[in-house]
N, C-alpha and C positions, 0 to 999 in steps of 0.2 A: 743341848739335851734332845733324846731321840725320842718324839712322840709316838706312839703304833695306834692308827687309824682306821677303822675298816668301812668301805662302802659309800664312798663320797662320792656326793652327786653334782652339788653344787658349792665353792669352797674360792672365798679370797682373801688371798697375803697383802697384808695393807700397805701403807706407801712404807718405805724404810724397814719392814720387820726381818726379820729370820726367823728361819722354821726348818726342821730337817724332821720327818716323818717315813713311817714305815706302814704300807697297807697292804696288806693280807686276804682281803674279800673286799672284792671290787663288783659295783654297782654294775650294771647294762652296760649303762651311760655317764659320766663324768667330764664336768666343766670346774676350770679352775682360772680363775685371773688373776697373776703376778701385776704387783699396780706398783709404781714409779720408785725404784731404788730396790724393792724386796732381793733376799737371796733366797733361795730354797730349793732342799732337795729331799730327791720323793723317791720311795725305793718300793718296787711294788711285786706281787706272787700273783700272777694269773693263771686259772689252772680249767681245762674242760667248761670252757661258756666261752661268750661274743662279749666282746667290749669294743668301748669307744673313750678315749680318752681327747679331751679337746682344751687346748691352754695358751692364754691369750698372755703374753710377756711386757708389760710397760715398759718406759724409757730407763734406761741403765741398771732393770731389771735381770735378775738370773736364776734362770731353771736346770737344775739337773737332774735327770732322772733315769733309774736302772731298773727295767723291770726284768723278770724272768717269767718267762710262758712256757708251760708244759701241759701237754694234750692236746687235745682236741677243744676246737673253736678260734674263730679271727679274731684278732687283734688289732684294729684301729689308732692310728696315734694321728694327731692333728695339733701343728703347731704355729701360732703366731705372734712374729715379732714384732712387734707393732708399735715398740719405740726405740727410739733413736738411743743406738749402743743398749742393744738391749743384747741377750749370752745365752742361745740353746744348749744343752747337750743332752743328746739322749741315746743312751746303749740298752743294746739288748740282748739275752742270753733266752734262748727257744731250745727244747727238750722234744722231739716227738720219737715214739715205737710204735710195737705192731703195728696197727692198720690205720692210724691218726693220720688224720689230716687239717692242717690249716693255714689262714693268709694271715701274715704281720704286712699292714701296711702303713707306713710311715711318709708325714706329707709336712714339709716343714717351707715356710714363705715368711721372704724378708722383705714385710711392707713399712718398713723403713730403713732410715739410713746407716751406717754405721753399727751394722747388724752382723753378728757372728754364730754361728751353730756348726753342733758338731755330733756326728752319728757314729757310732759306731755296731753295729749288729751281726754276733756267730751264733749259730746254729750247730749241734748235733744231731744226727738223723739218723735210726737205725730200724728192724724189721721191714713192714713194706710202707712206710706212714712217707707222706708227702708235704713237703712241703713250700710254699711259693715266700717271697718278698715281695713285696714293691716298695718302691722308695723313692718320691719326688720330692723336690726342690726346687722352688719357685724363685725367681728374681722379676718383680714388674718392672714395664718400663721407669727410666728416668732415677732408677735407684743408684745411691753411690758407696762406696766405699765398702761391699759386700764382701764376706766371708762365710763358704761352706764349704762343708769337708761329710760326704757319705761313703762308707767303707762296710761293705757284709763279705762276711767269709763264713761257708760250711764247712762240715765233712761230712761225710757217708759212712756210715758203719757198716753196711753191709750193701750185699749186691740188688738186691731190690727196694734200697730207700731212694727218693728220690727229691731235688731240691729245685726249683726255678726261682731266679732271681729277675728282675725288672727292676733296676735304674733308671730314674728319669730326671734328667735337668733342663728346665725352661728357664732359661735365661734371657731378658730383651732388654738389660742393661751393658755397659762396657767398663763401667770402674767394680770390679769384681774379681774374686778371687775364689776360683771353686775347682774341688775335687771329687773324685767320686770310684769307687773300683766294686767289684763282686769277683769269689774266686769261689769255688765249688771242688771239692778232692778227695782223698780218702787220707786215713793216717798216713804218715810218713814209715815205708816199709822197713830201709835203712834203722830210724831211731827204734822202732819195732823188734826187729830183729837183736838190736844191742843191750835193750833192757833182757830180753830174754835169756839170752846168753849170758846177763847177771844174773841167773836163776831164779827171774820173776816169770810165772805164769802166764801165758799169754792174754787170759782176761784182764788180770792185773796190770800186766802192762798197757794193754788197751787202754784200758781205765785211767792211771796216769797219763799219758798221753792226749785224752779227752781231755783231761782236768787242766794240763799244762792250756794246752788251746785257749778253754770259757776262761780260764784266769786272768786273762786281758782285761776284763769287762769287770772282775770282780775286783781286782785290783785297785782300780778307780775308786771303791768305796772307803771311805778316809775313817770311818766308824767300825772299831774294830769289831764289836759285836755284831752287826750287823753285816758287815763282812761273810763274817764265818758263816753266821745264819744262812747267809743264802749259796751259800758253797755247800753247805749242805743237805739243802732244799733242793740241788742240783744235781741229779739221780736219775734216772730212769725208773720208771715204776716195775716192780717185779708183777 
């Protein structure tokens, strides 16, 4: 069953529960502790303000979570695994126009063993609005049997939006297993062109072609309503 939450500040999943929520109006600041066994996934609308989202994952614990950011203001995400075989994954879908600007930064550490996470973060960017990533990932020393995986990809809508991405992996263990990529581009002109020429519009086609893109990230949602909700929260503001 899908809870809808709004504005959590302080918030723990007990040893063994399940919980799948939806939050709509997010707090400043938010702290959440996944404790020993919990599953839970958290599906969130951030929109014009600063957050900080910060999530401590127990042993054989698992968090997943899709938020969407549209406008203006940063985005903070802070993640830790902090038991053994414990399961990040955290995707994200960013909307900015006109003159918007903001930082998603995403900071995910495997202080323990047997620890897995997984990012995925696309981006649409259009009029003149900026926007940055950052994205680290920590491994301390003496840690074993790691698994990460960080992946962001934009596109550009137009000629003066603009996107910087910042990957970062500190790794100072050896039994590990990490990846990481950023690509940044415009529509594909080819598939562009082909819609068109089935007598769709060229905004329209744009528009699908966006849509195809974020559907990566929406896909993953296993909650059909929820789903769709946020595909269609997923718009650029007129």
């Amino acid at each position: 069953m899908v809870e809808e939450i709004s504005k959590i500040t302080q918030l723990t999943i007990e040893t063994g529960k399940t919980a799948v929520f939806v939050e709509k109006q997010l707090s400043d600041k938010a702290e959440i502790v996944i404790e020993a066994g919990a599953r839970v996934k958290h599906y969130r609308l951030h929109e014009n303000a600063e957050h900080a989202l910060s999530v401590k994952i127990g042993r054989g614990a698992s968090y997943e979570v899709v938020t969407l950011h549209k406008g203006n203001g940063d985005l903070t995400l802070s993640f830790d695994l902090a038991g053994e075989e414990a399961f990040c994954r955290s995707d994200v879908v960013y909307l900015l126009g006109g003159e918007e600007k903001s930082l998603i930064s995403s900071d995910v550490r495997h202080n323990a063993d047997n620890t897995v996470s997984r990012q995925l973060v696309k981006g649409a960017v259009t009029g003149k609005a900026f926007a940055t990533f950052e994205g680290g990932v920590l491994i301390p020393y003496e840690r074993k049997k790691i698994d990460g995986a960080q992946q962001h990809r934009a596109i550009l809508l137009s000629p003066d939006a603009t996107v910087k991405a910042v990957p970062r992996l500190e790794i100072y263990a050896d039994d590990v297993k990490c990846a990481h990529g950023s690509a940044i581009g415009s529509l594909n002109q080819d598939q562009l062109y082909y819609l068109m020429t089935r007598g769709i519009d060229e905004a329209d086609a744009r528009a699908l072609l966006t849509r195809a893109f974020l559907d990566e990230v929406f896909d993953s949602i296993e909650e059909d309503d929820v789903r769709e909700d946020f595909r269609r929260l997923a718009v650029f503001e007129k």
